[in-house]
N, C-alpha and C positions, 0 to 999 in steps of 0.2 A: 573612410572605409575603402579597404582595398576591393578590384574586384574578386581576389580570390577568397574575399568573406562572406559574398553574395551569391557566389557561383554555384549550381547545382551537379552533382557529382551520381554517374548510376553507378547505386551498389545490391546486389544479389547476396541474398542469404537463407540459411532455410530457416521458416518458422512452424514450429508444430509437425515436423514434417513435409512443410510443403516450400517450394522455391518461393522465395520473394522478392520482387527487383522495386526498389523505389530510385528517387532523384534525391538526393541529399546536399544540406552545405558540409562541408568539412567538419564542420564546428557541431553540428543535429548531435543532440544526446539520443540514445537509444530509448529511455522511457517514452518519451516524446514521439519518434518516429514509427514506435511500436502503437503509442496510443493517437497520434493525431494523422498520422497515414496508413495505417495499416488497421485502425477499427480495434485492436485488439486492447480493452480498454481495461482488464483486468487486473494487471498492472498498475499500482495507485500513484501517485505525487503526494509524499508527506512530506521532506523535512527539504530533498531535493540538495541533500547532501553526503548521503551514504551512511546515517544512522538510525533511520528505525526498521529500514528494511520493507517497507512497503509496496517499494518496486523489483524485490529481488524478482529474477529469473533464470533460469538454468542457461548458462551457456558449454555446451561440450560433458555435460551432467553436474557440471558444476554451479551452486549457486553465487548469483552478481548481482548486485545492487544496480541494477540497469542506468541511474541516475548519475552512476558513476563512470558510463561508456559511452562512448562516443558509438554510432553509427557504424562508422565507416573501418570497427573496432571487432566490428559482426560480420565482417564481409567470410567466406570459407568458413563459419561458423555454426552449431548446431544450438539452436534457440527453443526453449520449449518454456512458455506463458501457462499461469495457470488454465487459461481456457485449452491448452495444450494435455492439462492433467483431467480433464473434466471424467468421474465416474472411476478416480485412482485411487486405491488402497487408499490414500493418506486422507484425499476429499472425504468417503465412506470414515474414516477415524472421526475426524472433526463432525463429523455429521451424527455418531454416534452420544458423541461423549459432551454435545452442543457446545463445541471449541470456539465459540463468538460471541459476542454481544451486539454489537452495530458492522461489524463486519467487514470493516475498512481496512483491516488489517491481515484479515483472513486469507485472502490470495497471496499473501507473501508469507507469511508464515507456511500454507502448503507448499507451497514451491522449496522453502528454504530444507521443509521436511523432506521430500523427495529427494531430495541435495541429501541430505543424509542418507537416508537409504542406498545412494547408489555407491556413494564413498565408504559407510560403514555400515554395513547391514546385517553387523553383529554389536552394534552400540550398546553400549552399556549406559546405566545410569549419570556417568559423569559427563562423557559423551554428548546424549542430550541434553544437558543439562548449559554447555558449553554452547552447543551449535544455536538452544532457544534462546543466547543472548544478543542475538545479532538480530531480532527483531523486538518490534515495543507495542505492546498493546495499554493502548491508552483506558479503554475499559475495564481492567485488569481478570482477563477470561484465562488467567496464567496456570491455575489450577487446571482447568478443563483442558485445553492443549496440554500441557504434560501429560494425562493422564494419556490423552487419545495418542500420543507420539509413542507412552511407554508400551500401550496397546502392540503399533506396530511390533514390535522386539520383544514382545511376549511370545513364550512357550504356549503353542494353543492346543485345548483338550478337546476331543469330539466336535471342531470346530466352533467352540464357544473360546470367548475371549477369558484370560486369567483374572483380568482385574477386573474389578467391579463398573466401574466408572462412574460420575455423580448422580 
C-alpha cells in the first residue's frame, strides 16, 4: 500500500447548510464520511453499489447515490441529507399517506423526492413514475409513496389535498 492510500486529506464542504471540514483518504466514499464522521446517519448502506438508492443525497439540488462519490467529489459542493429535509413538504407527504413500512429505505426515497421537486416541480405522472425507479423498497410501500409524491403535484382545494390517499 502506497502512502498516498493511507494519507489523510482536509476537505470542506457544506452539509445541510452548514461548513464541514473533515480529514479524508482519497479513496473515503461520501456515504461513509457523511455517516461515520460526520453523525449524520440518515443516509443508509444497502446494496453499496448505486442501485437501490438508499443513500441518495442531494448534491447542488441534485439527487446522488452518495455510495457512488467519493469524498473529496464534495469538496465546493452543496449537500443536503435527509436530516437536512427534516419537517419538508415531502417528509409531511410520506407522513401522510404512511409512505414506509420498516423504513430503511424512507430517507432516500425523500431525498430522491426533493430531487424531483427542485428539477421538475410541474412533474407529471410519467415523470414520477421514472424518477421512483431509482429507488427499491424491499417492503413493497410502492403504492403509498406514489400516492404521497403524486400529492406533491396535486392541484390543491381550500388547502385539502386532491387525492385521497390510503
Amino acid at each position: 500500500m502506497s502512502s498516498f492510500d493511507t494519507a489523510n486529506y482536509p476537505v470542506e464542504f457544506q452539509v445541510n447548510g452548514e461548513t464541514r471540514s473533515v480529514r479524508v483518504r482519497a479513496a473515503d466514499i461520501l456515504l461513509y464520511t457523511l455517516r461515520d464522521k460526520l453523525g449524520l446517519t440518515g443516509s443508509k448502506s444497502g446494496c453499496d453499489n448505486g442501485d437501490c438508492g438508499t443513500c441518495t443525497i442531494l448534491v447542488n439540488g441534485l439527487p446522488i447515490k452518495s455510495c457512488l462519490m467519493l469524498t473529496v467529489e464534495a469538496v465546493g459542493k452543496q449537500i443536503v441529507t435527509i436530516e437536512g429535509l427534516m419537517n419538508s413538504r415531502v417528509q409531511d407527504a410520506f407522513v401522510q399517506y404512511q409512505s414506509l413500512q420498516c423504513g430503511y429505505c424512507t430517507p432516500g426515497f425523500i431525498v430522491n423526492c426533493q430531487g424531483l421537486l427542485n428539477v421538475h416541480p410541474q412533474a407529471d405522472e410519467e415523470t414520477i413514475r421514472v424518477w421512483l425507479e431509482s429507488n427499491i423498497c424491499r417492503c413493497t410501500s410502492y403504492e403509498e409513496i406514489h400516492n404521497a409524491v403524486k400529492d406533491l403535484f396535486a392541484p390543491k382545494n381550500d388547502g385539502k389535498p386532491l387525492s385521497s390517499g390510503s
